[in-house]
N, CA, C and O atoms as CSV, one atom per row, in Angstrom:
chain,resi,resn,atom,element,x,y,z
A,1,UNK,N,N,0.846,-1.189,0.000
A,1,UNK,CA,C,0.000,0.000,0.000
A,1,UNK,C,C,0.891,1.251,0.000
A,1,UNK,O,O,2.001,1.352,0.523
A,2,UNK,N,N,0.207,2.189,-0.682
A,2,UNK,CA,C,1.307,3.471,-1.048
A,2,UNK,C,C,0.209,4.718,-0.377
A,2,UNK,O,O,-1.012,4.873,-0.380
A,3,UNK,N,N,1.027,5.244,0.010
A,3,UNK,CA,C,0.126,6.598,0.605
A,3,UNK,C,C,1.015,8.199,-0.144
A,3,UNK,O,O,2.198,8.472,0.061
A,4,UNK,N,N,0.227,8.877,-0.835
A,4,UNK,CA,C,0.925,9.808,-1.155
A,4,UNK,C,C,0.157,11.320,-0.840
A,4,UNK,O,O,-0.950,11.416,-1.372
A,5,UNK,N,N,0.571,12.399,-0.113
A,5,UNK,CA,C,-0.177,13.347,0.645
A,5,UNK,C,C,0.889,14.389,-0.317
A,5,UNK,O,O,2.118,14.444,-0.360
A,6,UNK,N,N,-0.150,15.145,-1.029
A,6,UNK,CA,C,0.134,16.484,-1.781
A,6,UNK,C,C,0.240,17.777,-0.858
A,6,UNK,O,O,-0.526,17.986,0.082
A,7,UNK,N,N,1.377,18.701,-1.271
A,7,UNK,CA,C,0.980,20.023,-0.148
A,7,UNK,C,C,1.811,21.017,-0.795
A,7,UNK,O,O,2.955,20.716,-1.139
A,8,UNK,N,N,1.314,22.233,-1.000
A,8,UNK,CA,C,2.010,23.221,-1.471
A,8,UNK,C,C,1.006,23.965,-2.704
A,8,UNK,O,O,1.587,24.376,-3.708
A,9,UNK,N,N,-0.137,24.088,-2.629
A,9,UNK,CA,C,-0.695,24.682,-3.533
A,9,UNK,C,C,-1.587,25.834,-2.923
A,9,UNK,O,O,-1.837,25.876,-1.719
A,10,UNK,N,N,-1.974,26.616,-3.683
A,10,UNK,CA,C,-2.906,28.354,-3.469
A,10,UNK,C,C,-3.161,28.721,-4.236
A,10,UNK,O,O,-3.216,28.284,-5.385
A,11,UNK,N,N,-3.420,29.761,-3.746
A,11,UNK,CA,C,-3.651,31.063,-4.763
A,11,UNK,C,C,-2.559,32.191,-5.022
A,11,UNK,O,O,-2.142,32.893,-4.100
A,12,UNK,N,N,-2.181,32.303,-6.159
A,12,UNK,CA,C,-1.223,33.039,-6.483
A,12,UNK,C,C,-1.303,33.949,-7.645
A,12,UNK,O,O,-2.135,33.544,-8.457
A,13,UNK,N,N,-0.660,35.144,-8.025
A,13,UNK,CA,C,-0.789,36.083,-9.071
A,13,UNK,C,C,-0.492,35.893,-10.668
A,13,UNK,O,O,0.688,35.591,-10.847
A,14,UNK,N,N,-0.953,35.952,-11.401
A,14,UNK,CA,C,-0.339,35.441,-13.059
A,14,UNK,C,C,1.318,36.143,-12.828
A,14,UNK,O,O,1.680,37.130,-12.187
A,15,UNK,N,N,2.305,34.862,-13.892
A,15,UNK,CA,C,3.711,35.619,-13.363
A,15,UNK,C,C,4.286,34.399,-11.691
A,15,UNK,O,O,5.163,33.535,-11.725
A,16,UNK,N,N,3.556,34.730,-10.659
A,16,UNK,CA,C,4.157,34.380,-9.818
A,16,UNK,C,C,4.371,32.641,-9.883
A,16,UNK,O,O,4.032,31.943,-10.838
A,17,UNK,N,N,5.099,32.092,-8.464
A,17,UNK,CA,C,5.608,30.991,-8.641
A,17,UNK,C,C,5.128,29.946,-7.206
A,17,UNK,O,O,4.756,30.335,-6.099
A,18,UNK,N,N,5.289,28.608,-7.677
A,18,UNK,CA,C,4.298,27.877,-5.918
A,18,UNK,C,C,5.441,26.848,-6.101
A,18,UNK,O,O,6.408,26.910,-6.860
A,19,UNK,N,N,5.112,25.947,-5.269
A,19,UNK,CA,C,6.514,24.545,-5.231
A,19,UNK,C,C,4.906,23.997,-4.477
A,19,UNK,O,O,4.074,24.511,-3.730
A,20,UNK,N,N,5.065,22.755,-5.133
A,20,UNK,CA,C,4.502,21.656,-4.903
A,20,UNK,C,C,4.906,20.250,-4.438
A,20,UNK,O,O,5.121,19.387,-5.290
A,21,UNK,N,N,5.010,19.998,-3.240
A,21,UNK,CA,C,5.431,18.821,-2.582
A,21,UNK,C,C,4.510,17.469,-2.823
A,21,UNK,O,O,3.295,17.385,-3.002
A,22,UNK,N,N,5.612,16.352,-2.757
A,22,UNK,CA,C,4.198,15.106,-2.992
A,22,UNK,C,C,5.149,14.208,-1.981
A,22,UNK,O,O,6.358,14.166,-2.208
A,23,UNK,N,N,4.667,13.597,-1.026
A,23,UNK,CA,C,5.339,12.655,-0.203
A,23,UNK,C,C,4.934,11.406,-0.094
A,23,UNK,O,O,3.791,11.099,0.246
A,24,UNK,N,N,5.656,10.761,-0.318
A,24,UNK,CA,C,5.671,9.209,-0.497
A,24,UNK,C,C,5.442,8.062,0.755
A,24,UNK,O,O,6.602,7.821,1.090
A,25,UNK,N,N,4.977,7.630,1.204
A,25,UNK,CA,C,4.927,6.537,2.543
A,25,UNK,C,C,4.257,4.936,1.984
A,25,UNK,O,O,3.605,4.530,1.022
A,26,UNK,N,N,4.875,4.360,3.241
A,26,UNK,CA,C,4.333,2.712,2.746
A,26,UNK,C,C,5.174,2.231,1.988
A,26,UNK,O,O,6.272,2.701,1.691
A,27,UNK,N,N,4.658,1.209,1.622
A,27,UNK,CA,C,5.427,-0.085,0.961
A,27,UNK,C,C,6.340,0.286,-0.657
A,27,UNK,O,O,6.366,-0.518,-1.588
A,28,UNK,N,N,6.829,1.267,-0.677
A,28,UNK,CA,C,7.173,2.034,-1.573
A,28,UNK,C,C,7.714,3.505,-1.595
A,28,UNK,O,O,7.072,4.437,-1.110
A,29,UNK,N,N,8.928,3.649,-2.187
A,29,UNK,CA,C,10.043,4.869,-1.989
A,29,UNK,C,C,10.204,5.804,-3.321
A,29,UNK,O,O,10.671,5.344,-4.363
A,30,UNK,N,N,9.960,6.572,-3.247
A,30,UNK,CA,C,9.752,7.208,-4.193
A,30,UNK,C,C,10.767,7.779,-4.867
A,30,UNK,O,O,10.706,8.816,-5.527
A,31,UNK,N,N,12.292,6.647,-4.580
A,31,UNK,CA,C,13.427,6.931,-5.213
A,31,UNK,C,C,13.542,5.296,-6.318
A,31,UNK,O,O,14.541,5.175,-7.027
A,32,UNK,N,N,12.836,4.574,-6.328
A,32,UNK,CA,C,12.688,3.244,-7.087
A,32,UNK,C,C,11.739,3.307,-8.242
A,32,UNK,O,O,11.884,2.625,-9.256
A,33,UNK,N,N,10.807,4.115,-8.056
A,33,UNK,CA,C,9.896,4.121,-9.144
A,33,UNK,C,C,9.728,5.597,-9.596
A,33,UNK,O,O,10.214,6.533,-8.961
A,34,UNK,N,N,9.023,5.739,-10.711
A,34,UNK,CA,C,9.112,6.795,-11.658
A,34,UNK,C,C,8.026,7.613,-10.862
A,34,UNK,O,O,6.953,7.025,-10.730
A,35,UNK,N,N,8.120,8.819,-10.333
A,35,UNK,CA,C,6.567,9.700,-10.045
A,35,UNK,C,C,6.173,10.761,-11.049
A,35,UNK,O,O,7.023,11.385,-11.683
A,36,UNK,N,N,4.843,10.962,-11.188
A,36,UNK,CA,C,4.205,11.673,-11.613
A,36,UNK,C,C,3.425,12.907,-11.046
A,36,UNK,O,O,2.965,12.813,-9.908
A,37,UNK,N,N,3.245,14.064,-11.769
A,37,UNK,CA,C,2.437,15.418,-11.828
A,37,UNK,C,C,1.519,15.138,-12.373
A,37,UNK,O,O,1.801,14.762,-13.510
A,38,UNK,N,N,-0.144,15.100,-12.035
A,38,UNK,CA,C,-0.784,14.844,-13.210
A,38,UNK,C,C,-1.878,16.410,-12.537
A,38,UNK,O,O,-1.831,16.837,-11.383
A,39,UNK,N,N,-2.585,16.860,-13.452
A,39,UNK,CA,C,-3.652,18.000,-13.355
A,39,UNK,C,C,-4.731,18.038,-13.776
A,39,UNK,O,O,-4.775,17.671,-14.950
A,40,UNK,N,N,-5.884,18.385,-13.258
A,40,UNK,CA,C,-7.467,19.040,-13.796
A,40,UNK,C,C,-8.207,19.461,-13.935
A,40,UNK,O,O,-9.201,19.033,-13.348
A,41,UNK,N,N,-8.351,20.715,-14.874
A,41,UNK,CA,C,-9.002,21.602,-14.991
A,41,UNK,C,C,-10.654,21.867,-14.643
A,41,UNK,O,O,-11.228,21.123,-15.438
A,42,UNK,N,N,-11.353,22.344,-14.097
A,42,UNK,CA,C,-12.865,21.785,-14.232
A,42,UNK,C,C,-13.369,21.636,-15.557
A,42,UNK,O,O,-12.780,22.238,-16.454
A,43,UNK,N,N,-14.270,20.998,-15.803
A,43,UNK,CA,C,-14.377,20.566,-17.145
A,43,UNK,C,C,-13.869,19.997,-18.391
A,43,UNK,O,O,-14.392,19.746,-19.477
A,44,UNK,N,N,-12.277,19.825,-17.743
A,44,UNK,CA,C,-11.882,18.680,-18.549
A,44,UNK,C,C,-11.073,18.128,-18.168
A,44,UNK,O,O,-10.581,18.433,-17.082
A,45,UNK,N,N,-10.495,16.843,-19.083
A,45,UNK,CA,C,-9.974,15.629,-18.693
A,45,UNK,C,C,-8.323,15.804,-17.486
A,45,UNK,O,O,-7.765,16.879,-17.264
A,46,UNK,N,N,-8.012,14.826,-17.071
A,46,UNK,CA,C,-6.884,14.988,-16.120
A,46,UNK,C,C,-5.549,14.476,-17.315
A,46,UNK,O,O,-5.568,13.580,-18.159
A,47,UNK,N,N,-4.588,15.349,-16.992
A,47,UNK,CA,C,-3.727,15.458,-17.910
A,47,UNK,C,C,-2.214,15.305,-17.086
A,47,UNK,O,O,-2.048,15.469,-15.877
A,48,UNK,N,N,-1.224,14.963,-18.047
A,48,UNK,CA,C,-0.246,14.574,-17.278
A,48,UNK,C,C,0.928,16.027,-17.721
A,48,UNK,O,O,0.983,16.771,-18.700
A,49,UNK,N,N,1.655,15.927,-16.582
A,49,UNK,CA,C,2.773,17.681,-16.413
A,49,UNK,C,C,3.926,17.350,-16.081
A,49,UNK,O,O,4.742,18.269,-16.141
A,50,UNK,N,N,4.411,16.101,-15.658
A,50,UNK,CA,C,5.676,16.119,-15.643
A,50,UNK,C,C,5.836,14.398,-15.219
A,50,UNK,O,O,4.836,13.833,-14.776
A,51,UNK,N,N,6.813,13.813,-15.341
A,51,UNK,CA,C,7.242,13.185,-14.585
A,51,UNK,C,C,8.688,12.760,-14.626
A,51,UNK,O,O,9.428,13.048,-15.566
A,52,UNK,N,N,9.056,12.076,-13.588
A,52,UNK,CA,C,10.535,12.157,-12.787
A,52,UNK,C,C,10.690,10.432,-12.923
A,52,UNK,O,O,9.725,9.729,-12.622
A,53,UNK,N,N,11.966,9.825,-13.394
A,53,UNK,CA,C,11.519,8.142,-13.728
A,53,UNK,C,C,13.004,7.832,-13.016
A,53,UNK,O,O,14.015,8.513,-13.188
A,54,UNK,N,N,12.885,6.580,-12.134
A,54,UNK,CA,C,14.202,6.165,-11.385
A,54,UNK,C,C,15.398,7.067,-11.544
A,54,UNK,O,O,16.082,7.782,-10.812
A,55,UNK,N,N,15.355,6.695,-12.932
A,55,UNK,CA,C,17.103,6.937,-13.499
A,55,UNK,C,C,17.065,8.631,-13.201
A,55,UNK,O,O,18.139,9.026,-13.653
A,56,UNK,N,N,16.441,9.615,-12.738
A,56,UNK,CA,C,16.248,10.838,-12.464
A,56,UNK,C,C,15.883,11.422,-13.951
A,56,UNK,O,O,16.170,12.592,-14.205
A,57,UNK,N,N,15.231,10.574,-14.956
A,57,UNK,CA,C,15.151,11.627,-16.268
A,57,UNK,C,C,13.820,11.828,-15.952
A,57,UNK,O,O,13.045,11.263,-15.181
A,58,UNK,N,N,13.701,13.004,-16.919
A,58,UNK,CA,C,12.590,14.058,-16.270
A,58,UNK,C,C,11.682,14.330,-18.409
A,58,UNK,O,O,12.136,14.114,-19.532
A,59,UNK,N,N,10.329,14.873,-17.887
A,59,UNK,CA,C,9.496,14.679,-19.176
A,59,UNK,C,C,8.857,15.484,-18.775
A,59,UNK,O,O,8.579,15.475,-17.576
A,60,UNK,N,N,8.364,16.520,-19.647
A,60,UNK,CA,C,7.036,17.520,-19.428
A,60,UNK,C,C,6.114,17.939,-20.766
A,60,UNK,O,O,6.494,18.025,-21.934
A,61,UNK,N,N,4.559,18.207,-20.118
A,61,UNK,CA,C,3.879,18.847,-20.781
A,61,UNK,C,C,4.405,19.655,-22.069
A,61,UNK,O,O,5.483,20.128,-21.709
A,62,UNK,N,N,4.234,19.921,-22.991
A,62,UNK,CA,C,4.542,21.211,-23.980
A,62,UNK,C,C,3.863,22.237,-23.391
A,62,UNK,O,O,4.346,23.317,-23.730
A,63,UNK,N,N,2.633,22.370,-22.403
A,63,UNK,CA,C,2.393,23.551,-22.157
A,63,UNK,C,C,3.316,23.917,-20.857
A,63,UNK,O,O,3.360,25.121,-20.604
A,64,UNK,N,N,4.105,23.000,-19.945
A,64,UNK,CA,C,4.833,23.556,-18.974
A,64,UNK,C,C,6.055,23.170,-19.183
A,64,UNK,O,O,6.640,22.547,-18.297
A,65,UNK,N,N,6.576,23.416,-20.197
A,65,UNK,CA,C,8.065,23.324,-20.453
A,65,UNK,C,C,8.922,24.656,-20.764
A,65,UNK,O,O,8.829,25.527,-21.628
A,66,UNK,N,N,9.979,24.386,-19.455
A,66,UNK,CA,C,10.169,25.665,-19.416
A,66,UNK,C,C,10.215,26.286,-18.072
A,66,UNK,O,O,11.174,26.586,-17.362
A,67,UNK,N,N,9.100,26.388,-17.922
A,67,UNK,CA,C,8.164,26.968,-16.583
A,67,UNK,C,C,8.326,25.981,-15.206
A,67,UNK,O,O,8.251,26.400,-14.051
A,68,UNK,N,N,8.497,24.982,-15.487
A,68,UNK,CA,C,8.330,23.682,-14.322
A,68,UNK,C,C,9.058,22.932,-14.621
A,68,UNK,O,O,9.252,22.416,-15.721
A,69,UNK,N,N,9.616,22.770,-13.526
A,69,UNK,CA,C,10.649,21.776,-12.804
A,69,UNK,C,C,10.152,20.739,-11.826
A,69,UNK,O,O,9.668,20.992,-10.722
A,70,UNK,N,N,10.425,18.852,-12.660
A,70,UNK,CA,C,9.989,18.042,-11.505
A,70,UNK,C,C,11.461,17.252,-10.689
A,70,UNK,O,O,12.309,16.580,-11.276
A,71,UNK,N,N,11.430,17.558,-9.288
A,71,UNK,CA,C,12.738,16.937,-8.517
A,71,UNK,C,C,12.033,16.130,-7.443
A,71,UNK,O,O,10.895,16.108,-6.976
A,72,UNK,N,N,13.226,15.444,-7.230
A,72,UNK,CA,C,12.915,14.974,-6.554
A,72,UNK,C,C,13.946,14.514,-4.915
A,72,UNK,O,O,15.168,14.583,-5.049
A,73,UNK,N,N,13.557,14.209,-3.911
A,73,UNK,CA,C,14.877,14.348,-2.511
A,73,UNK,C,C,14.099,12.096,-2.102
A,73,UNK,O,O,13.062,11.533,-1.755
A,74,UNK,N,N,15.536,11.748,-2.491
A,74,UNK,CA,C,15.190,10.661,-1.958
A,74,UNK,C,C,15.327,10.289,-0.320
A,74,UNK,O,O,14.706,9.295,0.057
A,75,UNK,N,N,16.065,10.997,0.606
A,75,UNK,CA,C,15.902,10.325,1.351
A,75,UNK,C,C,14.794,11.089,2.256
A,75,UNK,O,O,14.910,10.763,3.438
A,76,UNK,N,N,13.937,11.852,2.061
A,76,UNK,CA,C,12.323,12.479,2.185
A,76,UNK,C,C,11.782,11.636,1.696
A,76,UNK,O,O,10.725,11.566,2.325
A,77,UNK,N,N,11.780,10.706,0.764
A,77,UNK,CA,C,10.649,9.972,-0.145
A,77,UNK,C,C,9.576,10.892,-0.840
A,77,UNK,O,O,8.433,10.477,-1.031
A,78,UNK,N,N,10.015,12.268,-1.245
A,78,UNK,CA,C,9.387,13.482,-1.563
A,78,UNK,C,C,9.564,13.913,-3.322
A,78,UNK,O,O,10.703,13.767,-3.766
A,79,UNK,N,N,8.720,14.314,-4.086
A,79,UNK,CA,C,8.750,14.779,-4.950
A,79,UNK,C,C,8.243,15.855,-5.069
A,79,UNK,O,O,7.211,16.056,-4.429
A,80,UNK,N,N,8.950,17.247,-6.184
A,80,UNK,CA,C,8.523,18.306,-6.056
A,80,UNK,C,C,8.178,18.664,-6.997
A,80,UNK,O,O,8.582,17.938,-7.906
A,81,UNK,N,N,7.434,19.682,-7.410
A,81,UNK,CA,C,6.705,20.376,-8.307
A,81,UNK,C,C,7.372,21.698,-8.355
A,81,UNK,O,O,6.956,22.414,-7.444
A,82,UNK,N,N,8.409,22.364,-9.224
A,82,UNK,CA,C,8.475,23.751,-8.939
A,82,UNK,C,C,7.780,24.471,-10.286
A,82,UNK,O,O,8.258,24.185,-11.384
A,83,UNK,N,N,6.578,25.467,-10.200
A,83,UNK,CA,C,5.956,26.261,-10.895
A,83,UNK,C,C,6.730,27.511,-11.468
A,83,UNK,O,O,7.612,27.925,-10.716
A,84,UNK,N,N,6.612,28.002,-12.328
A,84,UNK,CA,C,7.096,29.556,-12.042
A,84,UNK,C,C,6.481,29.575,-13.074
A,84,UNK,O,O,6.083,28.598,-13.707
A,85,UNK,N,N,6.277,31.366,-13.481
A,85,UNK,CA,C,5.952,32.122,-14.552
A,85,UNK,C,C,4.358,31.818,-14.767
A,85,UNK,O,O,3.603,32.080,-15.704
A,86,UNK,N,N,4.162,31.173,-13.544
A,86,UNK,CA,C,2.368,30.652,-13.569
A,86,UNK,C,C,1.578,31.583,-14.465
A,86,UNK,O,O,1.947,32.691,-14.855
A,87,UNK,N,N,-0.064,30.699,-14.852
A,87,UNK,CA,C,-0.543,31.280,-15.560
A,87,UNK,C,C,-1.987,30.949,-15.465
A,87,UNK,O,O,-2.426,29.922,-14.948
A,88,UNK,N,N,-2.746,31.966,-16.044
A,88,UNK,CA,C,-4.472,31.194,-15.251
A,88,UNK,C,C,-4.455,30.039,-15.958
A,88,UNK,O,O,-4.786,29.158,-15.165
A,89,UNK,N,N,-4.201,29.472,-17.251
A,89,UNK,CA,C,-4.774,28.067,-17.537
A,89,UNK,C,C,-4.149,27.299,-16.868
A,89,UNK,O,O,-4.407,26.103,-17.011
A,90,UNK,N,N,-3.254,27.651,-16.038
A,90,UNK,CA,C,-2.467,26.594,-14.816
A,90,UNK,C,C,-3.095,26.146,-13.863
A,90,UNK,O,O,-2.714,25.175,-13.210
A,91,UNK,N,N,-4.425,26.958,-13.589
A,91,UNK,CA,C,-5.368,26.765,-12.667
A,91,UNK,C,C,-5.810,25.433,-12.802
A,91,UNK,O,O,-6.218,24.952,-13.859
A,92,UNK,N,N,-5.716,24.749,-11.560
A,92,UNK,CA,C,-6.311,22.901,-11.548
A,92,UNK,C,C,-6.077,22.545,-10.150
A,92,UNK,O,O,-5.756,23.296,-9.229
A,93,UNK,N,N,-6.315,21.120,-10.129
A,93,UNK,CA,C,-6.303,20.290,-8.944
A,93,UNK,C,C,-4.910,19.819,-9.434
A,93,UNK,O,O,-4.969,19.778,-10.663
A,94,UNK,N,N,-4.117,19.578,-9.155
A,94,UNK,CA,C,-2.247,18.625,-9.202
A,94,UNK,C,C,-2.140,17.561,-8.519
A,94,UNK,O,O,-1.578,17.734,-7.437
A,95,UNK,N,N,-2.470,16.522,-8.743
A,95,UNK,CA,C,-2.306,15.623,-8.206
A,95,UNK,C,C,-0.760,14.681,-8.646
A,95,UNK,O,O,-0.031,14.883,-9.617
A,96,UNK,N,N,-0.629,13.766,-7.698
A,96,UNK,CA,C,0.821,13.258,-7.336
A,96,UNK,C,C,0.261,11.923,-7.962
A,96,UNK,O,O,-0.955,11.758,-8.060
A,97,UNK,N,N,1.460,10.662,-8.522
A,97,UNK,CA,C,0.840,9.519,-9.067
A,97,UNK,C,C,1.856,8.783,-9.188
A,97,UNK,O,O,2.765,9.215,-9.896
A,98,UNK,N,N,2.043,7.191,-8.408
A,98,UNK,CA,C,3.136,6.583,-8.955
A,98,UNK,C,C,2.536,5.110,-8.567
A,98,UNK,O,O,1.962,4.759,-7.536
A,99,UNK,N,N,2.858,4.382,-9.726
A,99,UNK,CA,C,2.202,2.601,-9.893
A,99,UNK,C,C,0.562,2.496,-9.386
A,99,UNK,O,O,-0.077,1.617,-8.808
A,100,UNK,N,N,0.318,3.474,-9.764
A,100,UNK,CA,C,-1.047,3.127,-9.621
A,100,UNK,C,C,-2.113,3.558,-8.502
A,100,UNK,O,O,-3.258,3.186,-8.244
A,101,UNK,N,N,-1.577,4.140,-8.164
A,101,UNK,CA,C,-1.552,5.153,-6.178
A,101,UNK,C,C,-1.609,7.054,-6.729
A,101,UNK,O,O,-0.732,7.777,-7.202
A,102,UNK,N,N,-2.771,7.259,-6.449
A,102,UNK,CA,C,-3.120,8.481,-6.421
A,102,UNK,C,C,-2.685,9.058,-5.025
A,102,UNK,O,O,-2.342,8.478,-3.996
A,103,UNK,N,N,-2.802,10.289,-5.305
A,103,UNK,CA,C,-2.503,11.744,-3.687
A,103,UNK,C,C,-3.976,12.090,-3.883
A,103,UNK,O,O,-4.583,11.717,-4.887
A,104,UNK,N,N,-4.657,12.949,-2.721
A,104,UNK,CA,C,-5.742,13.806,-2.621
A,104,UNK,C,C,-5.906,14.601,-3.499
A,104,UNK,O,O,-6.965,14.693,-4.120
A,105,UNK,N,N,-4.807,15.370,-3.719
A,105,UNK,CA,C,-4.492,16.459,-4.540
A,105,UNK,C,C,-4.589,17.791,-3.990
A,105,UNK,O,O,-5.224,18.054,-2.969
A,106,UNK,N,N,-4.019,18.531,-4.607
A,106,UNK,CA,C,-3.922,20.215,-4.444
A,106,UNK,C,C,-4.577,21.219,-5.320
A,106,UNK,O,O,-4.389,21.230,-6.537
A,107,UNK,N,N,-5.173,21.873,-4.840
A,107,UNK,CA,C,-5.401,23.181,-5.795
A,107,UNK,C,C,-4.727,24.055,-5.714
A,107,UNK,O,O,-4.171,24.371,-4.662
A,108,UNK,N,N,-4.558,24.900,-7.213
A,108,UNK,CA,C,-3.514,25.775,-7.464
A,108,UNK,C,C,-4.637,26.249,-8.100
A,108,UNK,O,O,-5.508,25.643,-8.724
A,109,UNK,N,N,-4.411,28.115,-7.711
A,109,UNK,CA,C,-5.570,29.139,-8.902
A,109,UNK,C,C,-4.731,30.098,-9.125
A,109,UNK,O,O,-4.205,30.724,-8.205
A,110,UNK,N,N,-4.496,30.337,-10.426
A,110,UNK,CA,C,-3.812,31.204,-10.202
A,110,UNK,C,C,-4.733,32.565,-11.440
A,110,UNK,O,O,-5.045,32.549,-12.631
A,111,UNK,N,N,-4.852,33.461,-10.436
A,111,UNK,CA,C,-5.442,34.445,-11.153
A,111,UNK,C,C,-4.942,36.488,-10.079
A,111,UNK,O,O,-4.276,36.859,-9.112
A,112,UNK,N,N,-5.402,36.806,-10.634
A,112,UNK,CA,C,-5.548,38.529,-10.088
A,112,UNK,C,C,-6.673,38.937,-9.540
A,112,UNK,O,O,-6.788,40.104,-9.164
């Protein structure tokens, strides 16, 4: 069983920047397997934003490339989300994802 608890999301200004934490617990380390960023907008589908795979290689969105950075601290069992240059269509729920194990998720709004 995998437990993963999201934290680091708000409300923030177009331009500004958030860090998004995802922490890993249970039967599983989140330095062995690949984690995921995934997001969702209201009204549409959940989409994937980054992810971070053993070997530390890293993959992103075309709309957040650039802008976001996924890291990760193995001996936290923690993965991070760093935002910048945010933007309102950035606005979503962010949820955390690895083998099959969802997080609660976070909301991020970012508007004026």
């Amino acid at each position: 069983q995998v437990q993963l608890v999201e934290s680091g999301g708000g409300l923030v200004q177009p331009g500004g920047s958030l860090r998004l934490s995802c922490a890993a617990s249970g039967t599983i380390s989140s330095s062995i397997y690949s984690m995921s960023w995934y997001r969702q907008a209201p009204g549409k589908q959940r989409e994937l934003v980054a992810t971070i795979t053993a070997g530390d290689n890293t993959n992103y969105a075309d709309s957040v490339k650039g802008r976001f950075t996924i890291s990760r601290d193995n001996v936290k069992n923690t993965v991070y989300l760093q935002m910048n240059s945010l933007k309102p269509e950035d606005t979503a729920v962010y949820y955390c994802f690895t083998r099959g194990f969802w997080g609660q998720g976070t909301q991020v709004t970012v508007s004026s």
